[in-house]
N, CA, C and O of each residue as an XYZ file, in Angstrom:
332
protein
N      95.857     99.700    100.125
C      94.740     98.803    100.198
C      95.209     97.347    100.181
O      94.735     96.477    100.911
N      96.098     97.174     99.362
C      97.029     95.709     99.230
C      97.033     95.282    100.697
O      96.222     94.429    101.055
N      97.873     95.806    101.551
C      98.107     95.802    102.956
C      96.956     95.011    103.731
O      97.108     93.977    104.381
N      95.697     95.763    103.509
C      94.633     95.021    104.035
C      94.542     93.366    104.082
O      94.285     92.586    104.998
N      94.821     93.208    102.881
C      94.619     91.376    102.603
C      95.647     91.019    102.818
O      95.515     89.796    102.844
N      96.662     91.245    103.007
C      98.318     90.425    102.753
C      98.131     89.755    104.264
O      97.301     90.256    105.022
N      98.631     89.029    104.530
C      98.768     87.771    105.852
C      99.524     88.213    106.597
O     100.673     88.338    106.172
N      99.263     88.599    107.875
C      99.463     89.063    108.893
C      99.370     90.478    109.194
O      99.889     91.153    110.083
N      98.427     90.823    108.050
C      98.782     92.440    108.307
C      97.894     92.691    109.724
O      97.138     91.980    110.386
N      98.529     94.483    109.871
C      97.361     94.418    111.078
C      96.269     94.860    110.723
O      96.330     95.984    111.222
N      95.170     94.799    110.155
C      94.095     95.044    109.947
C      93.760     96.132    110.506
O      93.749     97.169    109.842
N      93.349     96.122    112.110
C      92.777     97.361    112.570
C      93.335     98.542    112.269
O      92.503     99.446    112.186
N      94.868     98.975    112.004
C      95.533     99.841    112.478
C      95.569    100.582    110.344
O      95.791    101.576    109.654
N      95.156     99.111    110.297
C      95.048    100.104    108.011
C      93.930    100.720    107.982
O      93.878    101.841    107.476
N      92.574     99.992    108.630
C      91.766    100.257    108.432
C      91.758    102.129    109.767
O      91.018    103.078    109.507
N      92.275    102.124    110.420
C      92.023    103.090    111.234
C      92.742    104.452    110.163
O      92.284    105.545    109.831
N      93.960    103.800    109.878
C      94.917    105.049    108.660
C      93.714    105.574    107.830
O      93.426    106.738    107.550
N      93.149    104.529    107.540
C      92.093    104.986    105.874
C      90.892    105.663    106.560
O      90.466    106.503    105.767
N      90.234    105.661    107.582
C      89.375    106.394    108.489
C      89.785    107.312    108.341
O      89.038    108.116    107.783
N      91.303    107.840    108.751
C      91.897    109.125    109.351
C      91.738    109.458    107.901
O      90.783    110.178    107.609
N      92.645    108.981    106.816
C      92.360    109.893    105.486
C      91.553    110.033    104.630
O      91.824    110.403    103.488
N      90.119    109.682    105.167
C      88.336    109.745    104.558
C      88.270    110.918    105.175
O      87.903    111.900    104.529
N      88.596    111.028    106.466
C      87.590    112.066    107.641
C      88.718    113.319    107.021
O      88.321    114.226    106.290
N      89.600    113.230    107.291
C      90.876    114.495    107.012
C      91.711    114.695    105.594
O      92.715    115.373    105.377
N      91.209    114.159    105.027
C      91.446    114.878    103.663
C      90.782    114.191    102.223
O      91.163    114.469    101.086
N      90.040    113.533    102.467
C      88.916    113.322    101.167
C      87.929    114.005    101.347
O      87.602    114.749    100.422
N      87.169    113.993    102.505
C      86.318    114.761    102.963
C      86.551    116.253    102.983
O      85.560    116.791    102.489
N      87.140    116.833    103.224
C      87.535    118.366    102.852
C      88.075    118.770    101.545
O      88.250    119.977    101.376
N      88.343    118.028    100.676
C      88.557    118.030     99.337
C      87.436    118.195     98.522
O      87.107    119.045     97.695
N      86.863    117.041     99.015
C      84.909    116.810     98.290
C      84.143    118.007     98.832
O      83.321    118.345     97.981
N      84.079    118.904    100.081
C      83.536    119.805    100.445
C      83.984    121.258     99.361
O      83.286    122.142     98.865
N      85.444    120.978     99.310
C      85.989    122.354     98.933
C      85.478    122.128     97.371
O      85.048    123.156     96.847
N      85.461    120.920     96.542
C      85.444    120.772     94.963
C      83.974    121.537     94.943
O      83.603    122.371     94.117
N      83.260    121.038     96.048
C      81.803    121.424     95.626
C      81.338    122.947     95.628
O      80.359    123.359     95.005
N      82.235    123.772     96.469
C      82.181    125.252     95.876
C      82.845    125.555     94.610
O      82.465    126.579     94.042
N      83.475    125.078     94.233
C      84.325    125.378     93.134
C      82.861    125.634     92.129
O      81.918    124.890     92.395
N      82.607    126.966     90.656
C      81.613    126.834     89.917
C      82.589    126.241     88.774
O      83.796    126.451     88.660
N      81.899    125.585     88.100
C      82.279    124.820     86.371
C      81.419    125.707     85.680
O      81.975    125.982     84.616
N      80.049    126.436     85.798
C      79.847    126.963     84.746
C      78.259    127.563     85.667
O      78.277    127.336     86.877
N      76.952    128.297     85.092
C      76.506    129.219     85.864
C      75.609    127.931     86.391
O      75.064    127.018     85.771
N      75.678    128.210     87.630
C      74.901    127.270     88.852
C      75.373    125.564     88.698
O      74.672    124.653     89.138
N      76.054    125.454     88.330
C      77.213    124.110     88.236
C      78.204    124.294     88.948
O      79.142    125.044     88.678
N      78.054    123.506     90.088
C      79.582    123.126     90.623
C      80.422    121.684     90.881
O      79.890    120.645     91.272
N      81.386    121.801     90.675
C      82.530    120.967     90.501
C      81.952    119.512     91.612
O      80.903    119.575     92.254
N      82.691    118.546     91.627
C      81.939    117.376     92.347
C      83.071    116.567     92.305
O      83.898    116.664     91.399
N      83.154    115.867     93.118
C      84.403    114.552     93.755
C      84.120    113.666     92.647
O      82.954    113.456     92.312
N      85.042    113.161     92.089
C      84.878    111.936     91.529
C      86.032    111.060     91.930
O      86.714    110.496     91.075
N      86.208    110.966     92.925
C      87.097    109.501     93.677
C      87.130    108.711     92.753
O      86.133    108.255     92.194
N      88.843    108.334     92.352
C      88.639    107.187     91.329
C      90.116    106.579     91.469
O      91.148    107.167     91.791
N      89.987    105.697     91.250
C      92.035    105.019     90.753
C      92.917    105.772     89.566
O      92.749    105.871     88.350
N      94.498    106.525     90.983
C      95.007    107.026     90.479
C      96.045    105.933     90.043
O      96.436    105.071     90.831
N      96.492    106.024     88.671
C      98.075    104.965     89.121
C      99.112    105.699     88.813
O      99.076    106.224     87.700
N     100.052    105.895     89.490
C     101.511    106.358     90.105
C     102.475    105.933     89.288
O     102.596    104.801     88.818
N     103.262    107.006     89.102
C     104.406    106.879     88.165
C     105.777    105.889     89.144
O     106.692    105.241     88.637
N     105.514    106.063     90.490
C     106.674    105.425     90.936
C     106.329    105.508     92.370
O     105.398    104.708     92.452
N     106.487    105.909     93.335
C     106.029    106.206     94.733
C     105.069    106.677     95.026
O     104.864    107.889     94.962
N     104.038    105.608     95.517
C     102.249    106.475     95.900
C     102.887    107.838     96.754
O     103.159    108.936     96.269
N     103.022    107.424     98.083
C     103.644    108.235     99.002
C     103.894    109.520     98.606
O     103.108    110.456     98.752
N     105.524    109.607     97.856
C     106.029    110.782     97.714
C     105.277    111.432     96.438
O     105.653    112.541     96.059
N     104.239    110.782     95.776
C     103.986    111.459     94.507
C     102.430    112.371     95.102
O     101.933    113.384     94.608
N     101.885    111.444     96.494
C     100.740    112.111     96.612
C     101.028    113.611     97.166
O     100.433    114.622     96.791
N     102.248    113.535     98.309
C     102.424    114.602     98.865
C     102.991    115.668     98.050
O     102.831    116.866     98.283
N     103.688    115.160     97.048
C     103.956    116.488     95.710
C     102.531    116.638     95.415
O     102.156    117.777     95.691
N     101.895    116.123     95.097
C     100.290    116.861     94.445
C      99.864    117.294     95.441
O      99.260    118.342     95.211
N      99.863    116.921     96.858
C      99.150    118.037     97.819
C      99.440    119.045     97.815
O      98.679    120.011     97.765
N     100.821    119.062     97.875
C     101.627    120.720     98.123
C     101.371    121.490     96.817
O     101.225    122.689     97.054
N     101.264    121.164     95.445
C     100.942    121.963     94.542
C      99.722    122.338     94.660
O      99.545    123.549     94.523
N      98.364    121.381     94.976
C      97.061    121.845     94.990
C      97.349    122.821     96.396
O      96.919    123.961     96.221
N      97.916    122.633     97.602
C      97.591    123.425     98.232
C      98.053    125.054     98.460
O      97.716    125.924     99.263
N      98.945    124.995     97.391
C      99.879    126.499     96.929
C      98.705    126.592     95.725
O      99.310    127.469     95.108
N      97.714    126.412     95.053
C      96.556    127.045     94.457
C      95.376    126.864     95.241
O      94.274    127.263     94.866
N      95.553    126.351     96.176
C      94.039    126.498     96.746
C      94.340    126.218     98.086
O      94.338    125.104     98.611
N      94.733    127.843     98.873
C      95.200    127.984     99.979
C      93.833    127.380    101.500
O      93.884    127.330    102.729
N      92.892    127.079    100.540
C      91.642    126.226    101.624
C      92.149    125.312    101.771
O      91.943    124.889    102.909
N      93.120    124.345    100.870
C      93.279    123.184    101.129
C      94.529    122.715    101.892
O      95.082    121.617    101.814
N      94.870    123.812    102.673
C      96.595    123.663    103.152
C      96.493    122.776    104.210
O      97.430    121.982    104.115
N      95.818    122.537    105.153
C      95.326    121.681    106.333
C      95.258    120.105    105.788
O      95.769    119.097    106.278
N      94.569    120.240    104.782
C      94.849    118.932    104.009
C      96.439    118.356    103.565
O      97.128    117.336    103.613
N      96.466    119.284    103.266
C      98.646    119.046    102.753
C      99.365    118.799    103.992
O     100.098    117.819    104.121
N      99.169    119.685    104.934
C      99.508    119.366    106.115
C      99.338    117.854    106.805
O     100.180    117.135    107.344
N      97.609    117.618    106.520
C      97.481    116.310    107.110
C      97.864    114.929    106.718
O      97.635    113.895    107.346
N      98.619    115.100    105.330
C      99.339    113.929    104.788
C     100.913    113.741    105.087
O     101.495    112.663    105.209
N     101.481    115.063    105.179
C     102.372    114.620    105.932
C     102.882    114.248    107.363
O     104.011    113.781    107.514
C-alpha cells in the first residue's frame, strides 16, 4: 500500500495488482470462511484487518497460503494465485 503514495510510483499498475488480489484471493477466502459453521446456524465471516509481519510480507504470506491451503484443499487456487 506504501507503494501507492511514494513519488513516482506507478499508480495504475498497484492499483491493478490489488484488483487482481480482491477479485482472486480475498474474495474466495471471504466466500469459503462463510461456509465454514462456528457453532449451530453460525458461520464464520471475513474480518479483513492489519496483519504485521515478522520480516517479509511476501514470503511470510505465501507460507500461510500453503499451510491454509494443505487444510483447506478449497483454497488451493488461492495459494496458487499468490504465487
Amino acid at each position: 500500500m506504501e507503494g501507492l503514495f511514494a513519488p513516482g510510483a506507478n499508480q495504475g499498475a498497484l492499483v491493478g495488482r490489488l484488483y487482481g488480489l480482491m477479485t482472486r484471493a480475498m474474495a474466495p477466502v471471504a466466500r469459503y470462511l462463510t461456509t465454514l459453521p462456528i457453532s449451530d446456524g453460525v458461520h464464520a465471516g471475513a474480518s479483513f484487518q492489519r496483519y504485521d509481519f515478522d520480516g517479509d510480507a511476501e514470503s511470510e504470506t505465501l507460507e500461510l497460503a500453503e499451510a491454509v491451503a494443505k487444510a483447506h484443499h478449497e483454497l488451493e487456487d488461492v495459494a496458487t494465485t499468490l504465487t
